[in-house]
N, C-alpha and C positions, 0 to 999 in steps of 0.2 A: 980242300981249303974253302970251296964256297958251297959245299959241304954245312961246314963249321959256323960261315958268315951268316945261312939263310938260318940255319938254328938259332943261333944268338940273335936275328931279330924275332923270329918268331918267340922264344922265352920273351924277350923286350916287351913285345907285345901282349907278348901273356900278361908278364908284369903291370905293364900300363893298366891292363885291363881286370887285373886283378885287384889293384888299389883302384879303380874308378867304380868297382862294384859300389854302392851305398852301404848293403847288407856288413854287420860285422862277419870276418872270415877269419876261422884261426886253423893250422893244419898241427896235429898232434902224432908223434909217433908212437909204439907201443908201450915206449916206458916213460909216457906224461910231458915228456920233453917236447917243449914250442918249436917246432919246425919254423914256419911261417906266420905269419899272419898280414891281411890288408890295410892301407890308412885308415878306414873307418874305423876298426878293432885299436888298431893304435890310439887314436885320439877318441875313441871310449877309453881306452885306461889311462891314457894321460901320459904316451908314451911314443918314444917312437918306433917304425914297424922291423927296428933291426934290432934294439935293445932287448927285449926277453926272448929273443932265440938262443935255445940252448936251457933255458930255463923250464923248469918242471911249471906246469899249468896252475898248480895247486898253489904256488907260492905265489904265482903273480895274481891269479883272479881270486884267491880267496883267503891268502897270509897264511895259508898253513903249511904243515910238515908232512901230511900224508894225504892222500885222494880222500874227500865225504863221502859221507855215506852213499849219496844220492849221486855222486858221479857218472855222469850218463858215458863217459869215455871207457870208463871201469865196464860200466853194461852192458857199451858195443863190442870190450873185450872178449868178454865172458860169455857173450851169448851169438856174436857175431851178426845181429839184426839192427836197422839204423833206430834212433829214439827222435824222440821230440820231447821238450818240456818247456815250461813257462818259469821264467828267472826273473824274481823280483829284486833286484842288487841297487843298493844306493850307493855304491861306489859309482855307479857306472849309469845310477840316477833317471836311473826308470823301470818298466818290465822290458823283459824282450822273451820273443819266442825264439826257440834256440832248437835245431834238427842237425845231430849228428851222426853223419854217415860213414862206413867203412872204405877204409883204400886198398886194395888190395895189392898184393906184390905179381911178382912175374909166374910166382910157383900156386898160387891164388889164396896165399896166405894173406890176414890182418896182417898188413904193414904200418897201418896208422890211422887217422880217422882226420873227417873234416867238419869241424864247429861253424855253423852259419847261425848268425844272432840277428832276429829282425826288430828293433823297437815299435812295440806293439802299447808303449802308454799313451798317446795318444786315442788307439783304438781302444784300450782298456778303459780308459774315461769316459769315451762313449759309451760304451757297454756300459758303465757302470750309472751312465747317466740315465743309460734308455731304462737299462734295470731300473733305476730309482725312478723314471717319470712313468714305468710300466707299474710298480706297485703305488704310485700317488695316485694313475690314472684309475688303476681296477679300487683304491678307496676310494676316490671320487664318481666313480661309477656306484659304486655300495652307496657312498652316501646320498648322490641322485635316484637311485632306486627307492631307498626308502624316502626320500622326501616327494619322488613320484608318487608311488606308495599312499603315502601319509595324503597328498592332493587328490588322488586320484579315489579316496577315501571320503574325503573332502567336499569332491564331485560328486559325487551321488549321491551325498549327506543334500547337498545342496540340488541334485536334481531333485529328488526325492520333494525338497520341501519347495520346490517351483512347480511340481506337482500339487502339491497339497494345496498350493497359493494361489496355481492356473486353476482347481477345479474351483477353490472357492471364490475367486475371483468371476469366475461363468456361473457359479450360482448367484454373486452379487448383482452382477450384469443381466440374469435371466430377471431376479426382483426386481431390478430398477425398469427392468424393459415392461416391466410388468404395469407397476405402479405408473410407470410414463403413459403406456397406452391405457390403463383403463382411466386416467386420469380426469378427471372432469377440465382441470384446469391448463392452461396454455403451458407447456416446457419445450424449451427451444436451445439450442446450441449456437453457438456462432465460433467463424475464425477471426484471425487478427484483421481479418478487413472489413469485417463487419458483415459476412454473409450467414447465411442459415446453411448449418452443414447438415442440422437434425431436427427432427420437428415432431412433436407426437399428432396421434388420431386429435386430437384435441383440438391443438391450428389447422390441419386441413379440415376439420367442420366448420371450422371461423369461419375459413376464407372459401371455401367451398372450392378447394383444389389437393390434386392428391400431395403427398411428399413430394415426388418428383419434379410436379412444378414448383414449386418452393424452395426445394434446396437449390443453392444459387443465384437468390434474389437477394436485395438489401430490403430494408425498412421503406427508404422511400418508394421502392417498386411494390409494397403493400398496402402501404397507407397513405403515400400521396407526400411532394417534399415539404410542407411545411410540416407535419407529425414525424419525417426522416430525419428532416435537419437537429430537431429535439431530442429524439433517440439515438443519434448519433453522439450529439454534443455528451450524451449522458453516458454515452457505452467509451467514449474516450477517456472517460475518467473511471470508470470499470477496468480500461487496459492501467490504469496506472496502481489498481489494487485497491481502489476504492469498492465497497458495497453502498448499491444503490436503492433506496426503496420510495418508489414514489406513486402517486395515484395522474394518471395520465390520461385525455379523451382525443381521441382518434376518430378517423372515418375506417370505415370498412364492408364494401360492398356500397354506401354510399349513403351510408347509418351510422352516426355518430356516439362512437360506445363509449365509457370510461374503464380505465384497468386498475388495479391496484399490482404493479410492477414490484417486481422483484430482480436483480440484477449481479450476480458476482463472478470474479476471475475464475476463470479455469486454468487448472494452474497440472503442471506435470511432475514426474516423478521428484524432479528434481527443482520442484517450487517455481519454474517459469512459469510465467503466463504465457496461455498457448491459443485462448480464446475465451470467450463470456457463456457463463449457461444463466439461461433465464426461466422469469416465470409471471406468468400474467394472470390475472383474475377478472372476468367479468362481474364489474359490481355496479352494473347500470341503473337497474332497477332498483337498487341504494340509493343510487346519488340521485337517480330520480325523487325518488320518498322526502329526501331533503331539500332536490329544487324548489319542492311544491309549497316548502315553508320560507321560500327564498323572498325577499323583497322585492314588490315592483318598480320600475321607473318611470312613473306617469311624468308626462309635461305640466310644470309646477308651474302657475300665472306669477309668480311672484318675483322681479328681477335678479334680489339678493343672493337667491337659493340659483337663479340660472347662470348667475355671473361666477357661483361655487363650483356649479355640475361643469361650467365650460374650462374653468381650469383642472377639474377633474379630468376630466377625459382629455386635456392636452399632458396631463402626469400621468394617465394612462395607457400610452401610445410607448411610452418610455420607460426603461428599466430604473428608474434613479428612484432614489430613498425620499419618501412626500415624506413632510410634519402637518396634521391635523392639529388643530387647534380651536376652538369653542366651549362655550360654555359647556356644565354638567348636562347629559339628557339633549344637547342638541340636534344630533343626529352623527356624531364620529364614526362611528363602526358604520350604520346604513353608508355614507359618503366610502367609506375604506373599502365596502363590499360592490360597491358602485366600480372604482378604481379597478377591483379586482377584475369584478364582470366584463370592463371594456379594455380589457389588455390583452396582452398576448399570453398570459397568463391562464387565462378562464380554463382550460382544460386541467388545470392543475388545481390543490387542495387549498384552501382558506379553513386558516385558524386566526382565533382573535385570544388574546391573553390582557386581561387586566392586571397590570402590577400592583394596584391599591389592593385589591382582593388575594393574594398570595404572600405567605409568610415571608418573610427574610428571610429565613434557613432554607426554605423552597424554593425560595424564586428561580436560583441556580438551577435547582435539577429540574426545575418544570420548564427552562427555559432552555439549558442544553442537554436534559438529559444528565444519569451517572450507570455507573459501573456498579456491580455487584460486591454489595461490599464496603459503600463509599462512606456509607454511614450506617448506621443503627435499623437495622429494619429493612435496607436495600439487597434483598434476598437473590435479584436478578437483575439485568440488567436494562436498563430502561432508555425509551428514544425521548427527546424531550423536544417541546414543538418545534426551534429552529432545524430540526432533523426533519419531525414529519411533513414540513411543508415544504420537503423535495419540489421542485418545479411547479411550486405557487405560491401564495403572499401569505406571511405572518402580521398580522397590526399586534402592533404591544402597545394597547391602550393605557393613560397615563402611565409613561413611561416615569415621568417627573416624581414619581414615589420609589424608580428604584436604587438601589442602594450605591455609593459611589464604586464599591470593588464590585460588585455587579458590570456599572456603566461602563468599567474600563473592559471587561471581559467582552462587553457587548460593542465597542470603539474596536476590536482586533478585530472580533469576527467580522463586524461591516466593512473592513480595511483589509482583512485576507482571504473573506470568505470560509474560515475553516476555524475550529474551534476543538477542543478535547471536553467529553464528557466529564460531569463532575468524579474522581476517581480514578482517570481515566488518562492514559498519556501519548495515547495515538489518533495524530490530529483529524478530525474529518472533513473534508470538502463538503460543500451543500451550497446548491444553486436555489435560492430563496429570496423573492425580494422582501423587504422590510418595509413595514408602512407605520410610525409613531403616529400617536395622539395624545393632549393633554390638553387639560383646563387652566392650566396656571401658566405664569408667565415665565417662561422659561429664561429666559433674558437678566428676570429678576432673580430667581434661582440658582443662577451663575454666581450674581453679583454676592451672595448672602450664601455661597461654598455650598448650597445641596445638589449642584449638578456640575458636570463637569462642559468645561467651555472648549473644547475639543472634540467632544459629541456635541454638544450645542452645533456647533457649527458644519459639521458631520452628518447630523439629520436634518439642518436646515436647506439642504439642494431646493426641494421645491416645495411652500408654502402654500397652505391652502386652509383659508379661516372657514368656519361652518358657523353662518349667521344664526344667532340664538331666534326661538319660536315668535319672539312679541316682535322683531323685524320682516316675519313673514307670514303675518296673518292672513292674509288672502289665500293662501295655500292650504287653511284649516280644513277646510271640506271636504280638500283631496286627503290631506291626511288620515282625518276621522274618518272617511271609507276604506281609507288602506289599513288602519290599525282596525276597523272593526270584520272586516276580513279574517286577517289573523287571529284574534277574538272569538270568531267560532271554529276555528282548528281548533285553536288551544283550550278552548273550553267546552269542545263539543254539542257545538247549536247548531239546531237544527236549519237556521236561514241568520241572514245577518240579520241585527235589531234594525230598526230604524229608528231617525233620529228627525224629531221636524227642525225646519227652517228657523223655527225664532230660535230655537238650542242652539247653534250655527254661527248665528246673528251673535247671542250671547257669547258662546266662546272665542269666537273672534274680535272679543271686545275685552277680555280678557290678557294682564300681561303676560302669564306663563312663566314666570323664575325658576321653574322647573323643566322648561320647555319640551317638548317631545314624550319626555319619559312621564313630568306630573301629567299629559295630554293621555296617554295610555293609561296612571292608573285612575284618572277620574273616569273613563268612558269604562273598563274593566267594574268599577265600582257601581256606577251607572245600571251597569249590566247586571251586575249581582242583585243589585235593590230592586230593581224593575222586573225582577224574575224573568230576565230575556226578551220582555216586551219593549213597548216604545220609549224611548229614552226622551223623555218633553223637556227636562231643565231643569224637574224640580228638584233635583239633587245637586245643582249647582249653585247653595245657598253661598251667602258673604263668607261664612267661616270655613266652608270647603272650597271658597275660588282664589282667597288669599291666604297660603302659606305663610304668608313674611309675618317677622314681628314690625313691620313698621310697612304700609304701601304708599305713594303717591299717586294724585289725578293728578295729568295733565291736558289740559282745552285747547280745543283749536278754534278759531287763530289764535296763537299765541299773544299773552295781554303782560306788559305791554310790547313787549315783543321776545324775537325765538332767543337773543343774546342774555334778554334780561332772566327768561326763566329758565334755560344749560344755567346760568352762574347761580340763581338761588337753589334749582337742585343742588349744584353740585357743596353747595355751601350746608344747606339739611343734611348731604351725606356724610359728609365731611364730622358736622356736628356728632349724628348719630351714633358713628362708628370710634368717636372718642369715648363716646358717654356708654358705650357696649361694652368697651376693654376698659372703661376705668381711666382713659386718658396713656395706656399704653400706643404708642404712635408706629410701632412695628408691627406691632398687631391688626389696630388700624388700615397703615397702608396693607396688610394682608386679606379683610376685608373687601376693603376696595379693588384688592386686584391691581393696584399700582403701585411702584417703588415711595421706599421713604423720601427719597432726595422728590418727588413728585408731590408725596403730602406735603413736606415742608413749605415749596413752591404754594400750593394753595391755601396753607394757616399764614404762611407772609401777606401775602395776596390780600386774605379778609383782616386782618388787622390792619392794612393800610387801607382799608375801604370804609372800616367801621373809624380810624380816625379822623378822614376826609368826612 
């Protein structure tokens, strides 16, 4: 009896343990009939684990009437060996691996077999995924190979031609090393700080030191800080992409040379600016050849001209825009080159441009320069003076002849400093100062629309009248030996003429309405008659000392006095200059050099005097 009790737990327990398996379990006897099977098998078929016992195998897991082909229970009959096989059933809504083994009886016969079914779709979607991301990965590999391949193709296409590029590049660099050392002229490197990184044989002969000491100095540790301060100011506008061209005098060793400068960005693969390469020219002995035709500055006895020279040189201490003003021939250009000489300037170039002397279609490109191109015949491209006279003065003598779209072109650039060539649409910087002069009254000019009253007032910062010759007669003498000087440069004598005392006497007794300029070409004329001997006078007849169609004497002491004879000239000129024009009165006051509303005032004036 307990016997019987410990069996029946023991199956119990078999049982428990046979439905807690996971694995589907189904036990088959010889003739296809469901002996058993576990809960997991039952609820794969949708059943429970006692209903198809008794039932053939074939009916319940596959609807049919006889055992398949492939019946692997049929095979373990038949052949007595256990199988394995993979069952893809969508009854039962997956794969499963399925290993059927033999049971054997007491006599060691096939009594029946045991189905164990493990669902393997899970693991089969892996598999089928690794499969599938094993052939993406081996095409992804192929097609990385070849695009490797194809780059690595690519690679050596392009070593190859950084070869081709490094050799020609070292032959570039051997010529340039070349031309730098045998170079006559200064070529110099600099970084963004403004030091010398490079320097050819050229500047260490300048300065009389090797590369070494040199690389790592600035400008001022060269030449001293007033020519650093200048060079600096110029190379900071070089870092901003400007090109610099200017003519510059320096000390050097403690010998005041001039250069003709050259200055632009150095710029890197990729169009930074990374520092300045330069280049300098000694052209002393030039500018010497031209001091020597340069104007003296004697001390003139005459107050007019000194009370000119001292506002001169107070407008030349200062960067500001002077207007000249004086008559034709008085001496504008000498006084502008005066200005020039006592500024800080001097080290730098002087140009003088007459605007009455240049076309209107030229004015522009002589005065900014054009582009290649800009016009009819502009083959290349050209600097135009406010470019060459980088870091020195321009005078635009009578300025009052140029053109109103001219004047306003010319109001920017004194207002921004920078200007576009004719042609041209990229602006340029240029440090220059400006010096006007003219004869007429600009004032009046305004009023009557030939000038613009926004430069009028533009160039008027500091005024400086240049007293016409018959206000500075005492000063003839110095004159006529400073022009007859010149006189034998320019015309190849062998000593200056001389000139006696009463000639002296004479021309200083003379008005001059031509002043300065008629003073050169009578003594010029003088010269030519006399065949370069003594110039005595006698070539200063009536008709070659008065130009005018009309002259006045006036006596001293004034009879019957100074008020009564200013009001009869000014009443003769008045007359004169009506009966010249025909009685035109704009004409007239243009003559005279004073506004209408001024003549008017004095044709009022003498009608009310002639009817008192």
């Amino acid at each position: 009896m307990t016997m019987i009790k410990e069996f029946d737990q023991i199956q119990r327990e078999w049982e428990h343990t046979f439905d807690a398996i996971p694995d589907a379990i189904m036990i088959l006897d010889n003739h296809h009939r469901i002996v058993r099977m576990n809960r997991a098998m039952a609820e794969a078929l949708g059943t429970s684990p006692q209903h198809p016992v008794g039932k053939n195998c074939y009916e319940v897991l596959h609807c049919t009437d006889a055992p398949i082909a492939c019946c692997p229970h049929s095979q373990l009959l038949n052949d007595g060996r256990e199988h394995f096989a993979e069952i893809c059933d969508e009854r039962l809504g997956g794969t499963f691996r399925v290993s059927v083994s033999p049971i054997y009886g007491t006599n060691g016969q096939i009594i029946g077999s045991v189905h164990v079914a493990r669902d393997i779709s899970a693991l089969k979607q892996a598999e089928d995924e690794l499969r599938n991301a094993s052939r993406e990965l081996e095409k992804r590999v192929e097609e990385r190979t070849a695009e490797l391949k194809a780059v690595n193709e690519k690679l050596l296409l392009e070593i190859r031609e950084r070869e081709i590029a490094q050799e020609a590049l070292r032959g570039s660099e051997e010529r340039f090393r070349a031309i730098c050392e045998s170079a006559r002229d200064i070529i110099f490197v600099k970084d963004l700080n403004h030091t010398y990184t490079h320097v050819n044989p050229a500047m260490e002969k300048l300065l009389s030191l090797p590369s070494d000491k040199i690389i790592g100095l600035k400008a001022k540790d060269v030449y001293g800080e007033k020519a650093g301060k200048h060079i600096t100011e110029v190379e900071l506008r070089v870092l901003t992409g400007d090109l610099v061209e200017e003519e510059h005098t320096r000390p050097v060793n403690g010998v005041q040379l001039t250069f003709h400068d050259i200055r632009v960005p150095l710029r890197n693969a990729t169009g930074t600016i990374i520092g300045i390469c330069g280049m300098s020219r000694d052209i002393t002995d030039r500018k010497n050849v031209l001091r020597a035709a340069l104007p003296s500055y004697p001390d003139y006895p005459s107050a007019s001209i000194r009370k000119t020279l001292e506002a001169a040189r107070l407008a030349a201490v200062t960067d500001s825009l002077v207007l000249l003003t004086g008559e034709s021939g008085s001496g504008k250009d000498y006084l502008a080159r005066y200005i020039h000489d006592h500024s800080d300037r001097t080290a730098g170039p002087f140009f003088s441009l007459n605007c009455a002397g240049v076309p209107l279609e030229l004015a522009e490109s002589e005065l900014f320069g054009h582009e290649a191109g800009a016009f009819t015949g502009a083959s290349v491209r050209s600097r135009g003076l406010v470019e060459l006279a980088e870091g020195g003065t321009l005078l635009l003598n009578e300025i009052g002849e140029l053109s109103l779209q001219l004047q306003a072109k010319l109001l920017t650039f004194l207002e921004t400093r920078t200007f576009t060539r004719l042609g041209g649409r990229k602006p340029i910087k240029v440090n220059a100062r400006i010096l006007a002069a003219t004869n007429r009254d600009l004032q009046a000019e305004v009023l009557s629309g030939r000038f613009r009253l926004d430069l009028f007032h533009r160039l008027n910062v500091v005024w400086v009248k240049v007293p016409p010759l018959r206000e500075r007669t005492e000063d003839i003498p110095i004159l006529v030996k400073q022009i007859l000087d010149v006189l034998r440069v320019d015309m190849q004598l062998q000593s200056v003429p001389d000139i006696d005392k009463n000639t002296l006497e004479t021309l200083s007794l003379y008005s001059w309405p031509g002043n300065i300029r008629e003073l050169r070409n009578f003594l010029e004329r003088s010269i030519i008659m006399s065949r370069g001997n003594r110039i005595d006078g006698s070539f200063l007849n009536a008709e070659e000392v008065c130009h005018a169609d009309k002259c006045w004497t006036l006596r001293f002491p004034p009879v019957p006095s100074l008020d009564e004879v200013i009001r009869d000239l000014k009443e003769d000129m008045v007359k004169e200059s009506l009966h010249h024009t025909g009685g035109n009165k704009q004409e007239a006051s243009r003559l005279l050099g004073i506004s209408r509303f001024s003549l008017r005032r004095l044709l009022e004036s003498m009608s009310e005097r002639n009817r008192t």
